[in-house]
DRENDO-1510 file (C-alpha; in Angstrom, 1 decimal, always signed):
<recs>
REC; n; res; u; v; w
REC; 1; UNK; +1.5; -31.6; -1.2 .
REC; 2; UNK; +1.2; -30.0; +2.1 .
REC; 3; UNK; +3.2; -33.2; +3.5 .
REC; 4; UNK; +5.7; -32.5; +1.0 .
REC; 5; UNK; +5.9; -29.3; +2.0 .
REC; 6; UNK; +6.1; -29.6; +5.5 .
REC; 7; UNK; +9.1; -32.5; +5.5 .
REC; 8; UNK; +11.3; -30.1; +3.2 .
REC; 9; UNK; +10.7; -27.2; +5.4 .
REC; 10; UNK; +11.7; -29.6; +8.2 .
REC; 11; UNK; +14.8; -30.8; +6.1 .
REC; 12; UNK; +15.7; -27.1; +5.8 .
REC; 13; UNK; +15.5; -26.5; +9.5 .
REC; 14; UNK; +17.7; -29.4; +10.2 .
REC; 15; UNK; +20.2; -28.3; +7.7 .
REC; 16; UNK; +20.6; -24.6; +9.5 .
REC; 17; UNK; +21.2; -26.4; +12.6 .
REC; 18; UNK; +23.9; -28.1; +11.6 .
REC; 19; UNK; +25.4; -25.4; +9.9 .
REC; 20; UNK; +24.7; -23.8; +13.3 .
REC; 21; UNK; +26.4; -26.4; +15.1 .
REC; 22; UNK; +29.4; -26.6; +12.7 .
REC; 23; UNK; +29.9; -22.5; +12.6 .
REC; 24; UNK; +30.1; -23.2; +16.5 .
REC; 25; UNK; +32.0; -25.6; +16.7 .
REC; 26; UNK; +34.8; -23.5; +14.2 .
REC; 27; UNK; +34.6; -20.1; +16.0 .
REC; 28; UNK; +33.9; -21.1; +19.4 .
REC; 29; UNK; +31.1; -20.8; +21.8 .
REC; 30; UNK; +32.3; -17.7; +22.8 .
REC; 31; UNK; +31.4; -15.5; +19.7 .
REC; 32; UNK; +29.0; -18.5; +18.5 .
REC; 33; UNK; +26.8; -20.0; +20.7 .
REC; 34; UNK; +26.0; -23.6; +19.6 .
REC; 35; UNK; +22.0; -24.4; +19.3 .
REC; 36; UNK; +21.7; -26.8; +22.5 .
REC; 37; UNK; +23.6; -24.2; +24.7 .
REC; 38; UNK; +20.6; -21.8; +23.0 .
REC; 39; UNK; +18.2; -24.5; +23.5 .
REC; 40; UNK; +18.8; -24.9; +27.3 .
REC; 41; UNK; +19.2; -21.2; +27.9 .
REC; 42; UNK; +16.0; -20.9; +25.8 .
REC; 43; UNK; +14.2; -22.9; +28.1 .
REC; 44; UNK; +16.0; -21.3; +31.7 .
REC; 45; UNK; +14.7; -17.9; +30.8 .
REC; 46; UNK; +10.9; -19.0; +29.8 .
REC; 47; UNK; +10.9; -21.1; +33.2 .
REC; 48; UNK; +12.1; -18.1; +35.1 .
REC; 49; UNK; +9.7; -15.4; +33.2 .
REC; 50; UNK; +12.2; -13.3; +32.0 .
REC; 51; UNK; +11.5; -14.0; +28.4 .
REC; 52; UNK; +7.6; -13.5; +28.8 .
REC; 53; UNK; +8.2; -10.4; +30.6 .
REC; 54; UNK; +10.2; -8.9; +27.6 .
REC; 55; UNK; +8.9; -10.9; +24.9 .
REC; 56; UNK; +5.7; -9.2; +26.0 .
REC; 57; UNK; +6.8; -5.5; +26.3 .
REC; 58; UNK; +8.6; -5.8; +22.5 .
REC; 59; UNK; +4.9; -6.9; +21.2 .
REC; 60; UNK; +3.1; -4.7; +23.1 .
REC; 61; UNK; +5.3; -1.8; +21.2 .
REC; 62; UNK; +4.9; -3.6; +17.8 .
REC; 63; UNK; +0.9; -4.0; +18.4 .
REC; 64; UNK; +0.3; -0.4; +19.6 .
REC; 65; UNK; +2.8; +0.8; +16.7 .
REC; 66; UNK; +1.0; -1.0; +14.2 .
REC; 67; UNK; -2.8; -0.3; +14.9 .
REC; 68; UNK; -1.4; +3.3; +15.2 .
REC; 69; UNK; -0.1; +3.2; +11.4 .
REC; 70; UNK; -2.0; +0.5; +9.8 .
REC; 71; UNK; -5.5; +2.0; +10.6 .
REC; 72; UNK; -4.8; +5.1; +9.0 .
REC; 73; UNK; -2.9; +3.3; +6.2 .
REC; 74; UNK; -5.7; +1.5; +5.5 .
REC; 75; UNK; -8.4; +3.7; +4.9 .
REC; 76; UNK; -6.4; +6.7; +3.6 .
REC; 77; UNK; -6.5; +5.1; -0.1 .
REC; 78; UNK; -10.3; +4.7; +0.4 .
REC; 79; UNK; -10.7; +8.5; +1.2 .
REC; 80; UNK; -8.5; +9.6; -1.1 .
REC; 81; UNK; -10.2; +7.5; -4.8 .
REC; 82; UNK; -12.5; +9.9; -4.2 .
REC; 83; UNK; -10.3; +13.1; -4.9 .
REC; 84; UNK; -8.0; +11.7; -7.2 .
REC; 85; UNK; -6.6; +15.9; -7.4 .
REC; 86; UNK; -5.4; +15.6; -4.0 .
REC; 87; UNK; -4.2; +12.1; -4.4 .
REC; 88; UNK; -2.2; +13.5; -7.0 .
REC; 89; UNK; -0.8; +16.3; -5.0 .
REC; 90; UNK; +0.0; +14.1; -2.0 .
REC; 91; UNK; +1.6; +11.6; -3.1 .
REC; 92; UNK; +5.0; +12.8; -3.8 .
REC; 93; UNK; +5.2; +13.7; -0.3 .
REC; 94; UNK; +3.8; +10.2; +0.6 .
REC; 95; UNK; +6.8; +8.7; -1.9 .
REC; 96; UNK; +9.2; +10.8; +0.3 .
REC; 97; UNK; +7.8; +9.9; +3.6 .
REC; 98; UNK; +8.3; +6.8; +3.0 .
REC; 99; UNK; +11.7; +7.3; +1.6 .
REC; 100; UNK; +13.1; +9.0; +4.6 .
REC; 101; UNK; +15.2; +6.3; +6.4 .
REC; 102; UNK; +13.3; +5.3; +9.7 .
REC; 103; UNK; +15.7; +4.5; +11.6 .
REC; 104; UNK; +16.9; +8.3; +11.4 .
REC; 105; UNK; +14.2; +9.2; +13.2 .
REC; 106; UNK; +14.5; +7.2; +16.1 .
REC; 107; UNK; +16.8; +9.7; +18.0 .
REC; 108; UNK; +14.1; +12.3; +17.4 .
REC; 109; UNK; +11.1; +10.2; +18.6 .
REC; 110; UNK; +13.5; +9.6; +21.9 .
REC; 111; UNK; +14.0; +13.5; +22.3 .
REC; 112; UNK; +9.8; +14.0; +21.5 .
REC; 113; UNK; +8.2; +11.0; +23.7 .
REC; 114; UNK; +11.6; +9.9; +26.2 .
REC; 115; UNK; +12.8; +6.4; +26.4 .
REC; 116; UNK; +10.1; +4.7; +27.3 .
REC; 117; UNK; +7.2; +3.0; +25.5 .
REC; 118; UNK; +5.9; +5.7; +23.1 .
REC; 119; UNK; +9.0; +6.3; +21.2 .
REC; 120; UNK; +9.1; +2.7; +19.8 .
REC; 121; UNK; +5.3; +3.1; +19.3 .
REC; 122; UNK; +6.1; +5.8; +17.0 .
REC; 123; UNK; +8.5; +4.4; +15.4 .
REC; 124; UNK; +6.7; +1.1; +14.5 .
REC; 125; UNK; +3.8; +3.3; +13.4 .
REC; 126; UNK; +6.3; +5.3; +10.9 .
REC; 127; UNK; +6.6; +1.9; +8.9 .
REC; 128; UNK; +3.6; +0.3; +9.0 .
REC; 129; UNK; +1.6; +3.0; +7.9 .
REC; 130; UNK; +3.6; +3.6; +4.8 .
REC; 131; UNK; +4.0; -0.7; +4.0 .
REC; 132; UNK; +0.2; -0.6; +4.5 .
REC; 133; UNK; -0.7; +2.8; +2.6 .
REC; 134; UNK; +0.6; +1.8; -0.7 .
REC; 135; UNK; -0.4; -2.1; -0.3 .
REC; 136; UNK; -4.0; -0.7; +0.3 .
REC; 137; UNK; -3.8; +1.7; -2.7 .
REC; 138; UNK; -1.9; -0.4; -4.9 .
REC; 139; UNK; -5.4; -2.4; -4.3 .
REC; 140; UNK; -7.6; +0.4; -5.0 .
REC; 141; UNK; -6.1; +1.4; -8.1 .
REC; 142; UNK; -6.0; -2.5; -9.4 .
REC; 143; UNK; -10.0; -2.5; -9.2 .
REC; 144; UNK; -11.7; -2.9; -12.5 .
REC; 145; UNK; -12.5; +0.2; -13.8 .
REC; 146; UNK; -15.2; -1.9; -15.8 .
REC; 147; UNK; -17.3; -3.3; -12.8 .
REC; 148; UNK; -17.4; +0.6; -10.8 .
REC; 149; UNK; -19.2; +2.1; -14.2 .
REC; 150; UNK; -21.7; -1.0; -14.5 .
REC; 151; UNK; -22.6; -0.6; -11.0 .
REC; 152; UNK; -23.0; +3.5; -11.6 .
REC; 153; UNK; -25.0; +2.6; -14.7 .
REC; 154; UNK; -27.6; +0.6; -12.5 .
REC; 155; UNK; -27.4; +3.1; -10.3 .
REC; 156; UNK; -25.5; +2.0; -7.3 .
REC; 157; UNK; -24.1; +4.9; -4.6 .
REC; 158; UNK; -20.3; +6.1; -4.4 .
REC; 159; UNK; -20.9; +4.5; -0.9 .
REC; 160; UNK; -22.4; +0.5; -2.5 .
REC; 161; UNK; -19.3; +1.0; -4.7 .
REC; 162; UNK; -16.8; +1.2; -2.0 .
REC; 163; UNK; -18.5; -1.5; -0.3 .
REC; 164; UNK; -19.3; -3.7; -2.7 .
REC; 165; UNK; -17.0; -3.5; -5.3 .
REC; 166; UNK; -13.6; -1.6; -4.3 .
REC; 167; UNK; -13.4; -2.7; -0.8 .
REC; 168; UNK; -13.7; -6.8; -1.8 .
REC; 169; UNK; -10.9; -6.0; -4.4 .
REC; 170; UNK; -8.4; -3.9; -2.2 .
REC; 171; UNK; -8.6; -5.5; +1.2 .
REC; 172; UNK; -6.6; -8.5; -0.3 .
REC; 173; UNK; -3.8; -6.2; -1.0 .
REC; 174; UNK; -4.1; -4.5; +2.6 .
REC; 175; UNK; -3.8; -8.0; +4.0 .
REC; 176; UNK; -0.8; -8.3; +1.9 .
REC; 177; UNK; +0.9; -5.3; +3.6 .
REC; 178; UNK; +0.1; -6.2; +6.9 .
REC; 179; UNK; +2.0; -9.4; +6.3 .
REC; 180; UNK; +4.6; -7.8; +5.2 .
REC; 181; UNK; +4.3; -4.8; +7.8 .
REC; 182; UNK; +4.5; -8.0; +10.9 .
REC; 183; UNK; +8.2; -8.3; +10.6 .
REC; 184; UNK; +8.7; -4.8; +10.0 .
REC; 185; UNK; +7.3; -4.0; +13.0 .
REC; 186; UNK; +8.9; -6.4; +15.2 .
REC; 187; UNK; +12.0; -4.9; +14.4 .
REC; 188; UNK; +11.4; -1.4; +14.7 .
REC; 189; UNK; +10.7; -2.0; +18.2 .
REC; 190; UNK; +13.8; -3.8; +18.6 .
REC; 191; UNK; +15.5; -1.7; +16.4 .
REC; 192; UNK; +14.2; +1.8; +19.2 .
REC; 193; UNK; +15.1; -1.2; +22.4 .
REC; 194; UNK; +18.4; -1.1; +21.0 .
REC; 195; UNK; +18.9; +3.1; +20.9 .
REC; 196; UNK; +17.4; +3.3; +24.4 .
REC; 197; UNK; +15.2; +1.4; +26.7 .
REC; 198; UNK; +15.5; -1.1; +29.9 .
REC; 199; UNK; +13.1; -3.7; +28.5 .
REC; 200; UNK; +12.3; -5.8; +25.8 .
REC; 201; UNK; +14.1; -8.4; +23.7 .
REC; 202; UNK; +15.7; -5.8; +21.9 .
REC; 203; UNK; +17.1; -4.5; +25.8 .
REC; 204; UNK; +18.2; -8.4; +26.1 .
REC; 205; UNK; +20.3; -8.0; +22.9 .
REC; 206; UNK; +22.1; -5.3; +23.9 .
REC; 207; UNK; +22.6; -6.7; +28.0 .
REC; 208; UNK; +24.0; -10.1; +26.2 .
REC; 209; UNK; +26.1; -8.2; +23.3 .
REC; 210; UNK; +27.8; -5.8; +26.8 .
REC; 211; UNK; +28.3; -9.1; +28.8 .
REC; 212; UNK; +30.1; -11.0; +25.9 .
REC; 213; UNK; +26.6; -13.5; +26.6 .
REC; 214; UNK; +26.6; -14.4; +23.3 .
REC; 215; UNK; +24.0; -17.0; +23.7 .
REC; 216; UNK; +21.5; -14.5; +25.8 .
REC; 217; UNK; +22.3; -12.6; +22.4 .
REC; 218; UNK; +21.2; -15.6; +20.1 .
REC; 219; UNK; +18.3; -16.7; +22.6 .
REC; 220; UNK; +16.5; -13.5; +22.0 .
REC; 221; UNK; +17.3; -13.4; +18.0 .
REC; 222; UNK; +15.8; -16.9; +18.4 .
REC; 223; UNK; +12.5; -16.0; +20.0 .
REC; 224; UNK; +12.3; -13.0; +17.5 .
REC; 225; UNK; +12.3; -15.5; +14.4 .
REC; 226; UNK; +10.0; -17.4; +16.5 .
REC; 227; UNK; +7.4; -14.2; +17.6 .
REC; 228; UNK; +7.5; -12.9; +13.3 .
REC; 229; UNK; +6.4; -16.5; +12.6 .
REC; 230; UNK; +3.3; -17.3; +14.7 .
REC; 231; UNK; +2.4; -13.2; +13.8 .
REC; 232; UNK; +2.2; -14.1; +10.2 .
REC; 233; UNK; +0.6; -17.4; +10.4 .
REC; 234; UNK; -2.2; -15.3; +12.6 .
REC; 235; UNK; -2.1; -12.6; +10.1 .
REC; 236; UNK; -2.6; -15.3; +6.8 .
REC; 237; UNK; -5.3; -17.1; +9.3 .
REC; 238; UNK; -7.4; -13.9; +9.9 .
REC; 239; UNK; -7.1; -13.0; +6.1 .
REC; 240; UNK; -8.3; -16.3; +5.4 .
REC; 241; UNK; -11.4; -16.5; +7.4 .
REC; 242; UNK; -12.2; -12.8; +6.5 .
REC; 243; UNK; -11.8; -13.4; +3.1 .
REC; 244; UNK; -13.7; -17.0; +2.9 .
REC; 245; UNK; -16.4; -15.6; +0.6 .
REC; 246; UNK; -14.3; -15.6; -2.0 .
REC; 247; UNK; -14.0; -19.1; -4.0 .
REC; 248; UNK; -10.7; -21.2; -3.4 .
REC; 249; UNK; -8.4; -20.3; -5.7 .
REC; 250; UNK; -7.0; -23.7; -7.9 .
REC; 251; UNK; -3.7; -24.4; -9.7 .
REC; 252; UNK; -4.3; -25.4; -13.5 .
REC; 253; UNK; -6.8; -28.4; -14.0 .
REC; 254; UNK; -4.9; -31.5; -14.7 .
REC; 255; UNK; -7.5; -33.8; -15.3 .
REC; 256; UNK; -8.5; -31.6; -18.7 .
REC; 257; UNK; -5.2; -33.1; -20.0 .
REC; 258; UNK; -6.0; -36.4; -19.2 .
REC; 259; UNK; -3.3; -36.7; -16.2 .
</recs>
């Protein structure tokens, strides 16, 4: 199965190329840059270190931005199961925090922290906290009610109940908006590189986009796809070996049918 799998996703990959190559070869490398021109230029700016060096600072932004919202996102739900009034009070405001487009508040962040790293920081951590927050609590709430009052009746702590019963059942869920924070925060930090900065792939964008370099331009959309990929493969690799107590989870049995 994972053969399969890994032949059609290969199959698929192929397929965009050539529409790649056939949208370049209709529009012209000028506004389209074909893959192989994208391919060699790829290569030219890793040999020289100018993609590392930018690669490197978008990350950095992303990283900082997301253990800056994430932690907090994480363990807010876990504080507040405990006061389910303030829960209740708070989370309108949460519901309009997270409502409030992000992108909006770039300029601010700019005018707060300057151009340099801080106000892509803040902006990454503006999303991630929120994708995280109500992952993590969407967890919290979907724990069996059933399991907390068996362990109170044998007499477990709030704090064995949080460990041993609420935290096993939510952190799936917070792995779940991490994965879906990754992306998310990759392009927040673009998103601030565009506004205003002099580094980062987002900075490369916007030097390619001036220069009619439309390839520079598709080089560092390129290594973007490539940077959200390996995150999330790290992401669903650290969530599996955090999570490999529990038992592996199997498809209906075919062999009860007789197949």
């Amino acid at each position: 199965m994972k053969l399969r799998t890994f032949f059609d996703r290969l199959i698929v990959l192929l397929l965009v190329i050539v529409g790649w190559e056939l949208c370049s070869l209709y529009f012209g490398t000028i506004w389209f840059s074909s893959p192989w021109r994208v391919l060699r230029r790829l290569i030219e700016e890793i040999q020289n270190g100018d993609l590392f060096y930018q690669g490197a600072y978008t990350l950095k932004a992303a990283l900082y931005g997301s253990l800056l919202g994430g932690v907090p996102g994480l363990l807010l739900p876990f504080a507040l199961r405990r006061h389910p009034l303030t829960n209740a009070i708070l989370d309108p405001y949460f519901i309009g925090g997270y409502g409030v487009p992000k992108l909006a508040l770039a300029p601010l962040f700019i005018l707060w922290f300057g151009i340099d790293l801080a106000p892509k920081v803040a902006l990454v951590a503006s999303i991630v906290s929120f994708l995280v927050f109500f992952s993590t609590a969407a967890g919290v709430s979907a724990v069996n009610s059933q399991y907390v009052n068996a362990a109170r009746v044998f007499g477990a702590s709030e704090r064995d109940i949080a460990r041993h019963i609420v935290w096993p059942g939510a952190i799936p869920y917070a792995f779940a908006g991490f994965r879906i924070a990754a992306p998310y925060a990759i392009g927040a930090a673009v998103v601030g590189e565009l506004i205003s900065s002099n580094r980062g792939l987002g900075f490369l964008i916007v030097s390619g986009a001036t220069d009619f370099d439309t390839t520079l331009v598709f080089v560092s959309l390129v290594t973007l796809t490539i940077l959200v990929v390996i995150i999330n493969l790290l992401v669903g690799r650290c969530e599996r070996w955090l999570l490999r107590w529990r038992p592996p989870q199997q498809g209906p049995s075919l062999r009860v049918a007789g197949i």
